[in-house]
N, C-alpha and C positions, 0 to 999 in steps of 0.2 A: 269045635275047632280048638286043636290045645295051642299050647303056647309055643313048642318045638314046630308045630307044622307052620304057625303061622308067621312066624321068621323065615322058614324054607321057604314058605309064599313071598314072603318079602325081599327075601336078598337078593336073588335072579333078577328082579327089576331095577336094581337101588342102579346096576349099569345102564340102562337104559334111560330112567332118570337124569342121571348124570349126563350123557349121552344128548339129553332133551336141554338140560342146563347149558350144553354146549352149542348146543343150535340157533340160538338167538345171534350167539358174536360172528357165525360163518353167515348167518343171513344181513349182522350189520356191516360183514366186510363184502356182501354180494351189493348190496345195496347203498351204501356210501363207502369204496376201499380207500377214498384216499381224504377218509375223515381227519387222521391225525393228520395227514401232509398237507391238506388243504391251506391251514395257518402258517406253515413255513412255509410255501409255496406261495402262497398270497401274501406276501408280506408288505406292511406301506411302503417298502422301497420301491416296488414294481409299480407305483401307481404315479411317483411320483418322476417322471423324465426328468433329462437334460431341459433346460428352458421351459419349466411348467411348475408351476405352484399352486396348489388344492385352496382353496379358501376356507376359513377356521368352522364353517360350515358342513361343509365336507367332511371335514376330517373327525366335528363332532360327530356325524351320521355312521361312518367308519368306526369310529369308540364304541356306540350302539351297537350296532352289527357285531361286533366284536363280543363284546361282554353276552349277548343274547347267543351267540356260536357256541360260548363259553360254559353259560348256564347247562344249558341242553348237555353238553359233553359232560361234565359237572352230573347232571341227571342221570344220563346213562351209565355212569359209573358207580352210583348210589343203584339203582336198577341192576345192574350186573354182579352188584353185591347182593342186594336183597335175593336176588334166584340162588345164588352159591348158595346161602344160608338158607336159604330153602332146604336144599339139596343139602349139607349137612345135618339140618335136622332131621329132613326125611331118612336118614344115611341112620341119623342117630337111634332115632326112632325105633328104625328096623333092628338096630342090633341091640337094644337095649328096654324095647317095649315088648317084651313078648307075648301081653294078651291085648296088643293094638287091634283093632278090627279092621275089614275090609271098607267100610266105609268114611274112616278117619283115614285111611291111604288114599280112595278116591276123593277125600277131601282137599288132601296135599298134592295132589296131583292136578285137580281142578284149579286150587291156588297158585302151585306155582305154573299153569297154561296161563293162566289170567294174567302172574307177572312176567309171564316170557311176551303175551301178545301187549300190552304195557311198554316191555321195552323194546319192541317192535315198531308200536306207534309210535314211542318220544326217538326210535332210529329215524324214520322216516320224516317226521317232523324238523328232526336237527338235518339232514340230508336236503330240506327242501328250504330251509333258513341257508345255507352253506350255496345251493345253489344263485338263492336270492344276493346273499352275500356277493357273489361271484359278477353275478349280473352289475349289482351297484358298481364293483369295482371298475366293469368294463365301460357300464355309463359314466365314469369320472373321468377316465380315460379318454373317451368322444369326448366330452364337454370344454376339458383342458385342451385336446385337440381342435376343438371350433373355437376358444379363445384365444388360441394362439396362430390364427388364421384369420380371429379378426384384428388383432392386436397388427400383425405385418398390412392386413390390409389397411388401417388407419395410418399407420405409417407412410405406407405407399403414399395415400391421399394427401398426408402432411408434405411429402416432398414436393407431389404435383404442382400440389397450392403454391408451394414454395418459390418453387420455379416459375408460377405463374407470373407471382406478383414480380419477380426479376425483370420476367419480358416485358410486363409492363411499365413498370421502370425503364426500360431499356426506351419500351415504345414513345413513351411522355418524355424522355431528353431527344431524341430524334425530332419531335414536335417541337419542341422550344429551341434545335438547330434549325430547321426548316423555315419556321419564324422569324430567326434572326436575321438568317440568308436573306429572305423576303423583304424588310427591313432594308436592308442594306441594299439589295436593288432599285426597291424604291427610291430612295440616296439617291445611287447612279443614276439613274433616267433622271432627276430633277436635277442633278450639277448637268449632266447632259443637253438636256433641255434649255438649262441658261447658259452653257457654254455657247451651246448652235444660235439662240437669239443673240448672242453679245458678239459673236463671229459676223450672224449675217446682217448685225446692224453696221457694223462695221465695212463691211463690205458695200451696202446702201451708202455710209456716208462717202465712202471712195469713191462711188460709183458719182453721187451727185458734186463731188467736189471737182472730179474729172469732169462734168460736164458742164458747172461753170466756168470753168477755164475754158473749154473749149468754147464756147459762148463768146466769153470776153474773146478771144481772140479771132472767132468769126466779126464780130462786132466792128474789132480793129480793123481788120481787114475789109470788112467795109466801108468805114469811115475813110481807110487809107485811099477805098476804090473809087469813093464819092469824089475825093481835097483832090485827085486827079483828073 
């Protein structure tokens, strides 16, 4: 094989190479498209409502998640480098190696398949971190949501109590009116009581003082009926 035919061998590929260099980014935008917008999309604001506040826990878990989305993306960019330069050197190669062999092409070839399924895997990987991401987001969201449904319902219970202890208040002066009343009845029935005995003694003495009088003067009247 000279060295003219074996560039002819090689150049007609060097597009299809490229071509193969290209197919990893349409397979990571089939498979996570909305990798870049995910992080503006997701942004802490969205997690954080009107009337809800993440606890410093939370939010460290979210820095995590974060920096680990990060890496990965970070990786794939090192990866999407590393296959270019593949691909330029195999580019290089062709045009400027002209007694390269067939089997130092299938070597570059096998290499850069190895780094395109590589950045295949670290896609799928950061796609499924992104998704987990996503998840935690939504479980902070319920969580904040059941704490601020228990927060109104302790509330709630704080007024009940509230109000409770009012009626009872209310009930306990009611009791100590009731008592008084009672009190005071009892009063009246005993001035009563000595009223009617000091009424109806009084009446007994009328009674017996009218009827020594009436005495004495049957008496007289007899005495008067006897001296006749």
């Amino acid at each position: 094989i000279t060295s003219e035919s074996t560039c002819k061998a090689l150049l007609p590929k060097v597009p299809t190479l490229e071509i193969e260099i290209q197919s990893p980014q349409e397979e990571i935008k089939e498979l996570c498209p909305v990798l870049g917008e995910s992080k503006q999309k997701e942004s802490p604001e969205e997690s954080v409502k009107e009337g809800t506040f993440p606890s410093e826990g939370q939010k460290e878990e979210d820095s995590q998640q974060d920096c680990a989305v990060k890496d990965e993306e970070q990786q794939l960019t090192e990866k999407r480098q590393e296959v270019e330069r593949f691909g330029e050197e195999l580019s290089l190669a062709s045009q400027n190696s002209g007694d390269s062999s067939d089997d130092s092409s299938a070597q570059i070839k096998l290499e850069l398949k190895q780094a395109q399924q590589k950045l295949l895997d670290n896609t799928k990987v950061c796609c499924s971190l992104t998704a987990e991401w996503k998840h935690s987001q939504q479980k902070i969201k319920e969580l904040e949501l059941e704490g601020l449904k228990q927060a109104q319902s302790i509330k709630s219970q704080s007024y009940l109590q509230e109000k409770l202890a009012q009626e009872k208040s209310k009930v306990a002066e009611a009791e100590g009116k009731i008592l008084d009343l009672q009190q005071k009845l009892e009063h009246a029935r005993n001035v009563c009581l000595t009223d009617t005995c000091t009424l109806m003694k009084k009446q007994l003495e009328e009674k017996i003082n009218a009827a020594i009088e009436n005495e004495a003067k049957l008496k007289q009247q007899y005495e008067e009926e006897q001296q006749k």
